[in-house]
Structures are given as C-alpha cells and as structure tokens.
C-alpha positions in Angstrom: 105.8 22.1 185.3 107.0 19.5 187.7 105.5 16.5 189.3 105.4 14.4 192.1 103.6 10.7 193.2 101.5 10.7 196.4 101.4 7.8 198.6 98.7 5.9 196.6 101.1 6.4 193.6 99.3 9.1 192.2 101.5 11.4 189.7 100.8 15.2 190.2 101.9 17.9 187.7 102.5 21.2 189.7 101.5 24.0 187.9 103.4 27.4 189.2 101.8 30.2 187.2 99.9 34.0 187.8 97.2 32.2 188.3 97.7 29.7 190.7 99.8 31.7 192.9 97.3 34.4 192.9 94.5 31.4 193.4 96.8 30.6 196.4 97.1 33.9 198.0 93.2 34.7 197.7 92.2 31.4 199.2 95.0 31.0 202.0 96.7 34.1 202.1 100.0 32.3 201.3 102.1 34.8 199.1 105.0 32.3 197.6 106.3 35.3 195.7 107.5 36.5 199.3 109.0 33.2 200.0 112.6 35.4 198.5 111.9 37.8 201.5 113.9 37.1 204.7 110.9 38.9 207.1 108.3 36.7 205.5 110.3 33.0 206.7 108.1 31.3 204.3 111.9 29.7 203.0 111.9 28.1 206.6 108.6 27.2 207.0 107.9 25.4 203.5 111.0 23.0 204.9 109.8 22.6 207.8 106.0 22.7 207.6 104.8 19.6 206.0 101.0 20.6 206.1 102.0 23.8 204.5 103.5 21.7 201.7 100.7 19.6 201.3 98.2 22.4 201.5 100.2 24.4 198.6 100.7 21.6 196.4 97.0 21.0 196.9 96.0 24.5 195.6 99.0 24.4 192.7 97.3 20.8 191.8 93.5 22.6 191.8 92.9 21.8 187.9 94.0 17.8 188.0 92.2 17.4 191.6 88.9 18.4 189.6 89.7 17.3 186.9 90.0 13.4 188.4 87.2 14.0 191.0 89.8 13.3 193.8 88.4 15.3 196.8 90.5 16.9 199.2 90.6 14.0 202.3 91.7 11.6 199.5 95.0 14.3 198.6 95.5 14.6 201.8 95.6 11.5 203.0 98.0 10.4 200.5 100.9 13.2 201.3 103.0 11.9 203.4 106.8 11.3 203.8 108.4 10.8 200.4 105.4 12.6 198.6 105.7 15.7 201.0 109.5 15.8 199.7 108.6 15.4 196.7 106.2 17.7 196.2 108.4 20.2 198.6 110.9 19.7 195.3 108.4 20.1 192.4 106.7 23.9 194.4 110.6 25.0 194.5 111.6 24.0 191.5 108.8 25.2 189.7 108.7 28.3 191.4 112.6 29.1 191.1 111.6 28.6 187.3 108.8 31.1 187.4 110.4 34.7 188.5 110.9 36.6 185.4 114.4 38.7 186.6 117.4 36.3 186.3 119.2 37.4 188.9 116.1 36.7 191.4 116.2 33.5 189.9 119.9 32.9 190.9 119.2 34.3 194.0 116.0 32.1 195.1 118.1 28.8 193.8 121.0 30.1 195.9 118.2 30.1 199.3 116.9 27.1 198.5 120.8 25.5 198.2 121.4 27.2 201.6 118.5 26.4 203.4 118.6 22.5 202.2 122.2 22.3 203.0 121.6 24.0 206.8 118.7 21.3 207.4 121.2 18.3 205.9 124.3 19.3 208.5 121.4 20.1 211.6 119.8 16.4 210.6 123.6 15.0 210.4 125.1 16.8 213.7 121.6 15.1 215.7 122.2 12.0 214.4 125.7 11.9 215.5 125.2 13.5 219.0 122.3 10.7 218.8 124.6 8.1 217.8 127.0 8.2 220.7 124.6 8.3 223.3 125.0 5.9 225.8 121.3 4.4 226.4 122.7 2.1 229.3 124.1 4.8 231.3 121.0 7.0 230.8 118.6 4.6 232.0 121.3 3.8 234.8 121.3 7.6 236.0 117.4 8.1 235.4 116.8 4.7 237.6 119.6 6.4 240.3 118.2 9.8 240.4 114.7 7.8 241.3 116.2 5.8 244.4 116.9 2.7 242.0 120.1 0.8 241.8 121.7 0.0 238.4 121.5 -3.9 237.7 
C-alpha cells in the first residue's frame, strides 16, 4: 500500500487489491488492469487526466473516506497539484506491485518509466521554446499587424 497527503494535509493509504479494482470497474467502468494495453490509453490518460486521478484514488481510498466521514466534495476539493502527483505515484506504484506475472510487472514499470520520461523532455523542450521567446517583438508584430506602431 502506498500513500499520499491531500492539500489539507491529509495522509491517504492506497489500497490496490481485487477488490478495489473490481469496486472501480463496477462503479466507473475504469479497468486499470488494462492500463498495460496500448488500445486502452489509460497509460496516457492517468498522466494526463488529473480528474481521472483524483477520481481513482477516490475509489482506491473508499474504506478510509468512510471510515473518517470525509464526504466526497471535501476529497475532492483537497486534490490538487502536489496531491494529484502524488497520488498519480501511490495508483502506479501500487498497481505495478499488484500483477501477479513478473514479467508484466517489468513490463508496466518499464511504461510507466517511458511514459514519465516522454512528458519530462515534452515539459522541458516547451519550456525552452518558451524561454527564448521574444515577448517585445511579439507584442511589437501583434500591435503592427493591427495598424499600431511599435514605441
């Protein structure tokens, strides 16, 4: 099991088990054991979907939520930036942990090692195309293009 603070600094315990996934599936139709399928693009979209992650951390937290009356606006409201990574970390980790067959287990750590290092180089090639942008000059041709002479 693996855990994760919210925003309000509340620790949650991920639990990744038949039950929870199958809890999961019935209530959202979200199959994580698929996430190991390339047609499915549930890899992608669990990186990329910050709801989604909320929403399957919420169903893999079901027992504690109950268990400390916190009702679903309240764990919602409290994942947000650091706690969507971090429970984004806790579902994979715990769910690399829970495929029986070694060599899927290899395998899913190996997506999840690819997929994290394709969003670090897109996030670091933006930020440099980002970085030598010329703000002056783009306001300069916008103003231009609109009959307005640079100052």
């Amino acid at each position: 099991m693996k855990t994760f603070k919210d925003t309000e600094g509340r620790e949650w315990r991920l639990s990744v088990n038949a039950f929870t996934l199958k809890a999961l599936r019935d209530a959202k139709g979200i199959d994580l054991l698929s996430v190991t399928e390339k047609e499915s693009g549930l890899m992608g979209r669990l990186f990329d979907d910050h709801i989604l992650v909320a929403e399957v951390a919420y169903h893999l937290c079901q027992s504690q939520i109950k268990e400390r009356g916190v009702s679903e606006e309240s764990f919602y409201s409290a994942m947000a930036g650091d706690a969507i990574d971090g429970a984004l970390t806790a579902i994979v980790d715990d769910l690399g942990a829970f495929f029986r067959d070694a060599k899927v287990r290899g395998v899913f750590v190996d997506l999840v090692t690819t997929t994290r290092d394709v969003i670090n180089k897109s996030v670091d090639r933006m930020a440099k195309r980002l970085g030598g942008v010329n703000v002056e000059a783009l306001v300069d041709q916008v103003m231009a293009g609109h009959g307005h002479r640079p100052q």
